[in-house]
C-alpha positions as CSV (number, residue, x, y, z in Angstrom):
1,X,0.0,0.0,0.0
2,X,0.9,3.9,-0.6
3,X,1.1,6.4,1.7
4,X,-1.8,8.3,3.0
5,X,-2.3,11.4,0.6
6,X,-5.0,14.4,1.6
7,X,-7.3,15.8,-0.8
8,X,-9.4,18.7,-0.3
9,X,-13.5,18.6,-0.7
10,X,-14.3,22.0,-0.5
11,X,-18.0,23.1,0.3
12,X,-20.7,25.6,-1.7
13,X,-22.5,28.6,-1.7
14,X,-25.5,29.6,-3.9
15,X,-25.5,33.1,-4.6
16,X,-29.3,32.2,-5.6
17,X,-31.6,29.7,-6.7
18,X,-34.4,29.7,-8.9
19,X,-36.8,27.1,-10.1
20,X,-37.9,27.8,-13.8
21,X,-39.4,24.9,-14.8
22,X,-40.2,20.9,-14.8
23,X,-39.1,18.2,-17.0
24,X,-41.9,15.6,-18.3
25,X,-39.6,13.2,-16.0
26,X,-40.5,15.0,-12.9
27,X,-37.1,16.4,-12.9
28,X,-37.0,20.3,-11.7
29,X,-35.4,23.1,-13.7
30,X,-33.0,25.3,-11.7
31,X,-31.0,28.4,-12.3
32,X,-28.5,29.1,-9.9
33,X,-24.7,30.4,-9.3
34,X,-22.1,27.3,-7.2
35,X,-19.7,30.0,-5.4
36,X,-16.8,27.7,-4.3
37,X,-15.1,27.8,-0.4
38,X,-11.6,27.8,0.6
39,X,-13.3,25.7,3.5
40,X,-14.1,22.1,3.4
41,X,-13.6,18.5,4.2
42,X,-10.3,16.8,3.7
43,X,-10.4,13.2,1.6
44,X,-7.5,10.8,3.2
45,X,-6.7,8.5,0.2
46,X,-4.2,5.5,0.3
47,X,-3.8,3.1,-3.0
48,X,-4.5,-0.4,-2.6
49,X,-3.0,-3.1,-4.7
50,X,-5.1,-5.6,-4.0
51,X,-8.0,-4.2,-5.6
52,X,-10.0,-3.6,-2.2
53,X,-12.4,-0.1,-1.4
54,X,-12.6,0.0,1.9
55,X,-13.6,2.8,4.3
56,X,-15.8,5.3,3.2
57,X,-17.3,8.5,4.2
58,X,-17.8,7.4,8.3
59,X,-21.3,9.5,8.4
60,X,-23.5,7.4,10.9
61,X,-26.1,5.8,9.8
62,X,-25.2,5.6,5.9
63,X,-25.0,2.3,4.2
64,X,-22.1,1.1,2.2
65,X,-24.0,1.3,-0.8
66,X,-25.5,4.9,0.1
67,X,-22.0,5.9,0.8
68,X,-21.1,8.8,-2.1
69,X,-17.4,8.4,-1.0
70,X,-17.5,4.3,-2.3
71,X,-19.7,4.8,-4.6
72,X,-17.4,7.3,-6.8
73,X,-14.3,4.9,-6.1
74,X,-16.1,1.5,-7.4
75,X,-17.8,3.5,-10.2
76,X,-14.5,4.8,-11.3
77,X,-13.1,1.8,-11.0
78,X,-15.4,-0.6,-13.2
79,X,-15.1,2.5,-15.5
80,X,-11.3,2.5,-15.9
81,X,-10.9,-1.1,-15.5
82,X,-8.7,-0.8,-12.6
83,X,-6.6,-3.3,-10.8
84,X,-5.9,-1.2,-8.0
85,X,-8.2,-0.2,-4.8
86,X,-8.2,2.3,-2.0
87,X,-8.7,3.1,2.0
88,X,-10.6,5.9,1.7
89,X,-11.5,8.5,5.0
90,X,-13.1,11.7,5.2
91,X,-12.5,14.5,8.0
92,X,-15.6,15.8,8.0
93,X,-16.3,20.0,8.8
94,X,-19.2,20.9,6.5
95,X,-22.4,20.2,8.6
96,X,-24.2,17.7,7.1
97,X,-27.5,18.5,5.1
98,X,-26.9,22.2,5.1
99,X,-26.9,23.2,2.2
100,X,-23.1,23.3,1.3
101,X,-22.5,20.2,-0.6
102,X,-21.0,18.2,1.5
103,X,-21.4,15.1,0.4
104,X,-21.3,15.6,-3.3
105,X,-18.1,17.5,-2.8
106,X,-16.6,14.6,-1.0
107,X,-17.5,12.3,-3.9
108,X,-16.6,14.1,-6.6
109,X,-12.8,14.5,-4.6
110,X,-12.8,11.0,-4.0
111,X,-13.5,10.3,-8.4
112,X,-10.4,13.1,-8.8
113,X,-7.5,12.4,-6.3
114,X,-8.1,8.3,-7.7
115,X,-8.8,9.6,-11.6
116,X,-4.9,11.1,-10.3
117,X,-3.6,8.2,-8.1
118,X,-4.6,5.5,-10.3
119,X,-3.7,7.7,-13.2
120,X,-6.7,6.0,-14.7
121,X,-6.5,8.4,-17.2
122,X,-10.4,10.0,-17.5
123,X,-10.4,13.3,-18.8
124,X,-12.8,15.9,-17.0
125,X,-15.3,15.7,-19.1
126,X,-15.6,11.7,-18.6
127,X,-15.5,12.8,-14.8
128,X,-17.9,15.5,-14.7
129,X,-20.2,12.2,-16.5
130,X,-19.6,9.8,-13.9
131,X,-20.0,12.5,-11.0
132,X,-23.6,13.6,-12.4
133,X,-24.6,10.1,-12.0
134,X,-23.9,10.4,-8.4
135,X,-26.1,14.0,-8.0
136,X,-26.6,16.8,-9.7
137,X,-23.9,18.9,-7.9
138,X,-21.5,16.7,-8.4
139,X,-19.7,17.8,-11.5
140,X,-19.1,21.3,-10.3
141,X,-16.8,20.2,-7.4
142,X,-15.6,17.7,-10.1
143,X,-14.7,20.8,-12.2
144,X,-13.4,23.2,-10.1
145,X,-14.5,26.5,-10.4
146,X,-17.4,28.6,-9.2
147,X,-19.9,28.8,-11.7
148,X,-23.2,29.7,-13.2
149,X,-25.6,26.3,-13.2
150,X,-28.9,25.4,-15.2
151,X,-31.4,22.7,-16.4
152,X,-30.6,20.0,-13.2
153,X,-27.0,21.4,-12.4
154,X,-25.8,19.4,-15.4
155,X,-25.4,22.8,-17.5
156,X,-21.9,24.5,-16.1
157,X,-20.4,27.9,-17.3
158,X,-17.3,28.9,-15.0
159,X,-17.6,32.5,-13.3
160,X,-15.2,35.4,-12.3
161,X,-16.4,36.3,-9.3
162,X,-15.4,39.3,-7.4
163,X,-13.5,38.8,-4.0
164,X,-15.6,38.0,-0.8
165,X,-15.3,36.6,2.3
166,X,-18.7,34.6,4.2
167,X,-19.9,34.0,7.3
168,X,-22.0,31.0,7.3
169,X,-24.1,29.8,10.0
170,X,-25.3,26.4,10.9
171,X,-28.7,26.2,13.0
172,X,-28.0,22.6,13.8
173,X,-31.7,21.0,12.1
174,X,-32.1,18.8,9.0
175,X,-34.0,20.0,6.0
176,X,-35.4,17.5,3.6
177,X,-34.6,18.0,0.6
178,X,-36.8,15.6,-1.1
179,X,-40.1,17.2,1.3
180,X,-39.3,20.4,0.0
181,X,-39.1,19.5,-3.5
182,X,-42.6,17.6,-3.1
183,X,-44.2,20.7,-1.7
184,X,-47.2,22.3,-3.0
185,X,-46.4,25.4,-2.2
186,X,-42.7,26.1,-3.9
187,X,-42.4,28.5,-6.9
188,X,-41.9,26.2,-9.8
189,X,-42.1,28.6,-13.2
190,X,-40.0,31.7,-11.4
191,X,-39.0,33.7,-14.4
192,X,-35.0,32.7,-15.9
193,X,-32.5,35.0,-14.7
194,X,-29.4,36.2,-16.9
195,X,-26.2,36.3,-15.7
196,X,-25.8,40.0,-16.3
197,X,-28.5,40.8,-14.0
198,X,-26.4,38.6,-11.6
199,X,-23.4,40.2,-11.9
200,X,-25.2,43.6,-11.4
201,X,-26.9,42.1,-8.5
202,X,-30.2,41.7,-9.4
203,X,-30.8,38.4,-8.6
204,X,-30.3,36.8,-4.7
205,X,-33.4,35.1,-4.1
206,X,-33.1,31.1,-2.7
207,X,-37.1,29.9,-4.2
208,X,-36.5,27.5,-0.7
209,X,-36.2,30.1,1.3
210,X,-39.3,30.8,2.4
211,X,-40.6,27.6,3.1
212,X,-37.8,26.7,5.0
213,X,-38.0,29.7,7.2
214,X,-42.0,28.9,7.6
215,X,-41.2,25.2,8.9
216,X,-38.4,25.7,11.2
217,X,-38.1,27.9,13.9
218,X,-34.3,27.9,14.4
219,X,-33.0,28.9,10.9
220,X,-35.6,31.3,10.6
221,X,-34.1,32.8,13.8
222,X,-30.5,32.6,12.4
223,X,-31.5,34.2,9.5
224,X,-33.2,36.7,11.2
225,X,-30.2,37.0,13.6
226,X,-27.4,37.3,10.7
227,X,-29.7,39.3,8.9
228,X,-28.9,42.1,11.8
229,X,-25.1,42.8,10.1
230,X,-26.7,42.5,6.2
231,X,-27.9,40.6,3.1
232,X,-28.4,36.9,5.0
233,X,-29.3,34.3,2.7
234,X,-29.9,30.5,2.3
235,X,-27.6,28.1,0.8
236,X,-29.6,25.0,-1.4
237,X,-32.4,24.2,0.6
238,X,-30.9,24.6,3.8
239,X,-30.5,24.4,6.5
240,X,-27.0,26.9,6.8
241,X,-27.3,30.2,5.9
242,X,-24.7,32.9,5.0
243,X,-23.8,36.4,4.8
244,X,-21.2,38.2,2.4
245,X,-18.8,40.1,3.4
246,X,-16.0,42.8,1.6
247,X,-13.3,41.3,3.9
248,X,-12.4,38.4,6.0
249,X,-12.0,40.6,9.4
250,X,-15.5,41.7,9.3
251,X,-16.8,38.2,8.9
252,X,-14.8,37.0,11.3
253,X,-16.1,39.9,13.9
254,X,-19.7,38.8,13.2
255,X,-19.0,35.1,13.5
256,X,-17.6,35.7,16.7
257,X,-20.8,37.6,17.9
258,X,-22.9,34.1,16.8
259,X,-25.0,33.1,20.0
260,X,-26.1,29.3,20.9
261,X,-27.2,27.0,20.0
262,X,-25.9,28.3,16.4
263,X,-22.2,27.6,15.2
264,X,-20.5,30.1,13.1
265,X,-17.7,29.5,10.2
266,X,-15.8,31.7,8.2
267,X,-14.7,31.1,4.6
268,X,-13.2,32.6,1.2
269,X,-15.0,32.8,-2.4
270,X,-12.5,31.3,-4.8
271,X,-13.3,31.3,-8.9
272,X,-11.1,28.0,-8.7
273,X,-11.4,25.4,-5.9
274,X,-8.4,24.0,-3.8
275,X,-9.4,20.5,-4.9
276,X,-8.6,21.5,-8.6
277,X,-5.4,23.1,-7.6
278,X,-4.4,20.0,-6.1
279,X,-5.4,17.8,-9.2
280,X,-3.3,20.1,-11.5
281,X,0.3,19.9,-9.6
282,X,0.1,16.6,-9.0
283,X,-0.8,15.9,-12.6
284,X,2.1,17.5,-13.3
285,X,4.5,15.8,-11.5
286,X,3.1,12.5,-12.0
C-alpha cells in the first residue's frame, strides 16, 4: 500500500436559486450560481494493490452502498478497468444536510485524487459524467471552479467572481430536501435570470427560502439573527445560511458575535477550488 495522501473537498454557496421549470420526468429546472469555499472536508486517500475499497465517508447511519465516497471509487473503477483499490476516509467540517454540498463535494474529490492516483486516465469531461450520476452537484466540485448552473445542475459555465469573504451559520436542524421539493407550495415557473442581472446584482433570491424559514423555527431565527449585520441568505435548501462580506475581518467579527445554539464558520470565495489546484500539480509531477 501507498502512503496516505489528503485531498481537499471543498464546500458551496448559492449566490441564488431559482426554479424555472419541470421536466416531463419530474425532474425540476434550476437556475443558480455554485460559489466555491476555501473551506471544506479533507479526503485521506491511500492506493491499494489488492483491488480492495474500503472505508468510506464514516457518516453514521449511511450504508455502504448509500455511501457517495464508495460509490465514486467503485464506479470509477469498473469505469477505468482498474486493478488497483483504496482506504478511503473523510474528515468531516461541513455540517451535514446544510446546504453546502458536503457530500457531493466529498464524492466528486474521492473520483479526482483516484482519476490522479490511479492515473486511470479520464479526462474531466468523462469525470464530470460519472460525478452527475452520483447528484446533480457533483460535477461542479468535479470541475473546479465557481460557476453559473442550469437545467438539473448538469449545465456548467465557470464565473469570475469578485473577492468576498462569508460567514456561514449552521442552526443545527435537518431540511429535507426531497419534502421540500414535493411541496405544494414552492415557486416552480420563477422567471430565468441572466447572468448580467447577476453580476449587477439583481438576482439573490433562494425559491426555498421561504418555506424553510415557515417550517423551522431555528434557521428562521439565524437568519433573522445574521440578517442584523446585512444581506443573509440561504444556501440549497438549507439548512446553513450565509452572509457576504468585503473582507475576511468583518466576517470574522460577526462570526464571533454568533449566540447558541448556532455555530458560526468563516470562509473565502474562490473562482477555482483548492481540490482542482491539487489535481493540476500533481498531474504535473506524476
Amino acid at each position: 500500500m501507498s502512503a496516505w495522501s489528503v485531498w481537499p473537498a471543498p464546500a458551496k454557496l448559492n449566490l441564488f436559486l431559482r426554479i424555472v421549470g419541470r421536466r416531463a420526468d419530474g425532474y425540476h429546472l434550476l437556475q443558480t450560481v455554485f460559489r466555491l469555499l476555501d473551506w471544506g472536508d479533507d479526503v485521506r486517500v491511500r492506493v491499494r494493490d489488492d483491488g480492495q475499497i474500503t472505508g468510506g465517508s464514516g457518516v453514521e447511519g449511511v450504508s455502504p452502498e448509500q455511501d457517495l465516497v464508495l460509490r465514486a471509487a467503485h464506479m470509477l473503477q469498473q469505469r477505468a478497468g482498474c486493478t488497483l483499490g483504496a482506504d478511503l476516509a473523510v474528515d468531516k467540517r461541513i455540517p451535514l444536510g446544510g446546504g453546502l454540498g458536503g457530500g457531493s463535494s466529498d464524492a466528486a474529490t474521492t473520483l479526482v485524487a483516484l482519476n490522479t492516483l490511479w492515473r486511470a486516465g479520464l479526462d474531466i469531461d468523462e469525470l464530470a459524467d460519472l460525478g452527475l450520476r452520483l447528484g446533480a452537484d457533483v460535477p461542479v466540485f468535479v470541475r473546479g471552479r465557481s460557476a453559473w448552473a442550469e437545467g438539473v445542475g448538469e449545465c456548467i459555465e465557470p464565473l469570475s467572481l469578485p473577492a468576498a469573504s462569508y460567514v456561514i451559520v449552521d442552526p443545527g436542524v435537518h431540511v429535507s430536501t426531497q419534502a421540500l421539493f414535493q411541496s405544494p407550495e414552492l415557486t416552480r415557473n420563477a422567471p430565468e435570470a441572466t447572468i448580467s442581472s447577476f453580476l449587477e446584482g439583481h438576482v439573490t433570491d433562494n425559491a426555498f427560502a421561504p418555506l424553510v424559514r415557515a417550517r423551522h423555527v431555528r434557521i428562521d431565527d439565524a437568519m433573522t439573527w445574521l440578517g442584523q449585520y446585512g444581506a443573509a441568505r440561504l444556501s440549497g435548501t438549507g439548512a446553513c445560511v450565509f452572509l457576504e462580506t468585503e473582507t475576511r475581518e468583518a466576517s470574522e467579527r460577526i462570526a464571533a458575535r454568533c449566540p447558541e445554539p448556532f455555530r458560526a464558520f468563516v470562509a473565502g470565495g474562490v473562482d477555482t477550488s483548492p481540490l482542482r489546484t491539487k489535481a493540476d500539480r500533481s498531474s504535473i509531477g506524476a
